[in-house]
C-alpha positions as CSV (number, residue, x, y, z in Angstrom):
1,X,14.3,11.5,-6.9
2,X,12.8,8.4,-5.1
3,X,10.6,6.1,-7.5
4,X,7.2,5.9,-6.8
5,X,4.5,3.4,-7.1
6,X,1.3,2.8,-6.9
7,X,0.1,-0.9,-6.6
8,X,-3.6,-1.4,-7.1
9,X,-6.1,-3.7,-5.7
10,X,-7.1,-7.9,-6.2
11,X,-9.8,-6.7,-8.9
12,X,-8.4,-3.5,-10.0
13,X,-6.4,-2.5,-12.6
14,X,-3.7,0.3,-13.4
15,X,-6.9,2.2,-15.1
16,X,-8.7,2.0,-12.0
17,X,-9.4,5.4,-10.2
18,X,-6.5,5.7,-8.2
19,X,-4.4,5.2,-10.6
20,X,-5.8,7.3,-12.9
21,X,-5.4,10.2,-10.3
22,X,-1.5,9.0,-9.9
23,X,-1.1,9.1,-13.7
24,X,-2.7,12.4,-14.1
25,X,-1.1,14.4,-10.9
26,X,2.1,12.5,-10.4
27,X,3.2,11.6,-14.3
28,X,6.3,9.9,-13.2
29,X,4.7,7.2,-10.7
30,X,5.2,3.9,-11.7
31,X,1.9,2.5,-12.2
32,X,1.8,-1.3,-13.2
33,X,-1.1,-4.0,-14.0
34,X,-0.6,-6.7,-11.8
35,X,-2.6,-10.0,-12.3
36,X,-1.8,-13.5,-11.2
37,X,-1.4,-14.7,-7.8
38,X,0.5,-13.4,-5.0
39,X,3.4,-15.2,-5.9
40,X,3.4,-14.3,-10.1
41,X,2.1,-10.3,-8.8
42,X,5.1,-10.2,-5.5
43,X,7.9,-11.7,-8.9
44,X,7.0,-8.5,-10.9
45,X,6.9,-5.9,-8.2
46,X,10.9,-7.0,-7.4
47,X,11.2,-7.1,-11.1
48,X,9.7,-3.5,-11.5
49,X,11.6,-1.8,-8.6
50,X,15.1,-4.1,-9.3
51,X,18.1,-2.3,-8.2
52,X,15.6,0.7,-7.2
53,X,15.9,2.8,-3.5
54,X,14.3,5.3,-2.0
55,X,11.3,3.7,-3.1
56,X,7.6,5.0,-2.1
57,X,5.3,2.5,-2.1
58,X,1.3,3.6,-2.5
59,X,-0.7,0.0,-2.1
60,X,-4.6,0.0,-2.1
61,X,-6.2,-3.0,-0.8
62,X,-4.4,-6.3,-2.1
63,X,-1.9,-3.8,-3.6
64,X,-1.5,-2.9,0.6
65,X,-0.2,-6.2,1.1
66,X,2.1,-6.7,-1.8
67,X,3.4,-3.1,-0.5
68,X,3.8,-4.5,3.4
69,X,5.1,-8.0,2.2
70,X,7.9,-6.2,-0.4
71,X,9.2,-3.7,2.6
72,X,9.4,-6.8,5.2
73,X,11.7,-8.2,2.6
74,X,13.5,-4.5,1.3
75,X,13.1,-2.5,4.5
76,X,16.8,-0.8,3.8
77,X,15.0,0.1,-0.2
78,X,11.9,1.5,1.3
79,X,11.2,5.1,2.1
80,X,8.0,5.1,3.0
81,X,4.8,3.2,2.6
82,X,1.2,4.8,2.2
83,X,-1.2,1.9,2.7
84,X,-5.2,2.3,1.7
85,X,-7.5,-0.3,3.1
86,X,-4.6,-2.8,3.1
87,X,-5.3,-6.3,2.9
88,X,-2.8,-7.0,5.9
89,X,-4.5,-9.1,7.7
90,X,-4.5,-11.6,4.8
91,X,-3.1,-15.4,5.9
92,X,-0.1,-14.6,4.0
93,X,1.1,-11.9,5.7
94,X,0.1,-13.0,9.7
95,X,3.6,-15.0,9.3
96,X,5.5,-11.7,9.9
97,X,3.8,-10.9,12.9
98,X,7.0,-11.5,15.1
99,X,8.6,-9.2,12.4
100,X,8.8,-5.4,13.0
101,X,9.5,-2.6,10.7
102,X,10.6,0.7,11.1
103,X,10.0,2.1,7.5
104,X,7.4,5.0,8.2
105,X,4.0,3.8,7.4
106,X,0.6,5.8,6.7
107,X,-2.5,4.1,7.1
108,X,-6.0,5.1,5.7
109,X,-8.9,2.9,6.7
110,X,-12.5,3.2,6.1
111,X,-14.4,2.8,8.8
112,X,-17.2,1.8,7.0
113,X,-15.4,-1.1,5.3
114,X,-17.2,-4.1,4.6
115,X,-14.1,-5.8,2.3
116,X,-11.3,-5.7,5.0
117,X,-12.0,-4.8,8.9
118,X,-10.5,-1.9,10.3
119,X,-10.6,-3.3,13.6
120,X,-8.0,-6.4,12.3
121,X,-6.0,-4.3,10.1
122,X,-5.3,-2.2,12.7
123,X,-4.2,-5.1,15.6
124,X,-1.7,-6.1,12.9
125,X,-0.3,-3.0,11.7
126,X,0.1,-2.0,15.6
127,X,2.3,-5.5,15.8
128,X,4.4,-5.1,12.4
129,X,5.0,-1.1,11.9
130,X,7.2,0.7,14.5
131,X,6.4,3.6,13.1
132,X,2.6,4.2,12.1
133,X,0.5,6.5,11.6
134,X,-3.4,5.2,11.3
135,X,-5.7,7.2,10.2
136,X,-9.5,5.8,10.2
137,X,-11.6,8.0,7.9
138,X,-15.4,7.8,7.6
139,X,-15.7,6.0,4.3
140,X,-16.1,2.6,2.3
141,X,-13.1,0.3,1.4
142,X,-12.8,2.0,-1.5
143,X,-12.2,5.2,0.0
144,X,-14.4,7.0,-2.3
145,X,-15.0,10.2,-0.3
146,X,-11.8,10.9,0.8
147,X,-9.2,9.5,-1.4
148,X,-8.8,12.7,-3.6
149,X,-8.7,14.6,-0.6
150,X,-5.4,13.5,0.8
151,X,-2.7,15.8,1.1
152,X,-0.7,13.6,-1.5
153,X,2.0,16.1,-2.2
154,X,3.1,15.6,1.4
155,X,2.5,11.4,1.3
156,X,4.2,10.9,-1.8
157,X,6.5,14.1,-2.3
């Protein structure tokens, strides 16, 4: 069985909603607190997945990122990527802009966000991931209305 992992947001937590809804559905995801910067939260991620494959990689916001920025480096460790709201067009990651994936990559974007624009997430994901699928749902950044709604058994099964 592939490992999966959810990665939560800048100022979440692994008892944040989504991952309380991972914990409860899916009780094998991999569910860590992250804190720190980039850097310290990018050092445990590789230490959490070492020697791992096959990995599915959930990222919300920030966690979206981390996600993107850990299959750029492990593309061949990566199964699949299921990004919410990512924070991809963050400075850090515009560096891998000439990069391309081909790790299949869901995207779910609120339309209404006011934390991370759609419009930019979407330029860059269209540069970095072959093969996307974005999916621009009428909700917040936080995805309140349409998170639980996902058909997660397919994302993540």
């Amino acid at each position: 069985m592939a490992l999966r992992m959810f990665i939560h947001g800048l100022e979440s937590s692994n008892r944040g909603t989504k991952a309380v809804f991972f914990r409860e559905r899916y009780p094998d995801m991999v569910i860590p607190h992250f804190t720190g910067t980039l850097e310290e939260r990018m050092k445990k991620l590789n230490r959490t997945v070492a020697g791992a494959s096959g990995i599915i990689l959930v990222g919300s916001s920030f966690g979206g990122l981390m996600a993107s920025l850990f299959a750029m480096e492990n593309e061949s460790r990566v199964a699949r990527l299921i990004l919410l709201a990512p924070a991809i067009n963050h400075l850090k990651f515009a560096g891998y802009g000439s990069r391309k994936i081909s790790t299949p990559v869901e995207i779910y974007h609120g339309r209404k966000d006011e934390v991370i624009p759609l419009g930019d997430v979407k330029r860059v994901a269209r540069q970095v991931f072959v093969n996307l699928s974005f999916h621009g749902m009428e909700d917040d950044h936080y995805l309140h209305q349409t998170f639980k709604g996902l058909d997660w058994d397919r994302l993540i099964g």
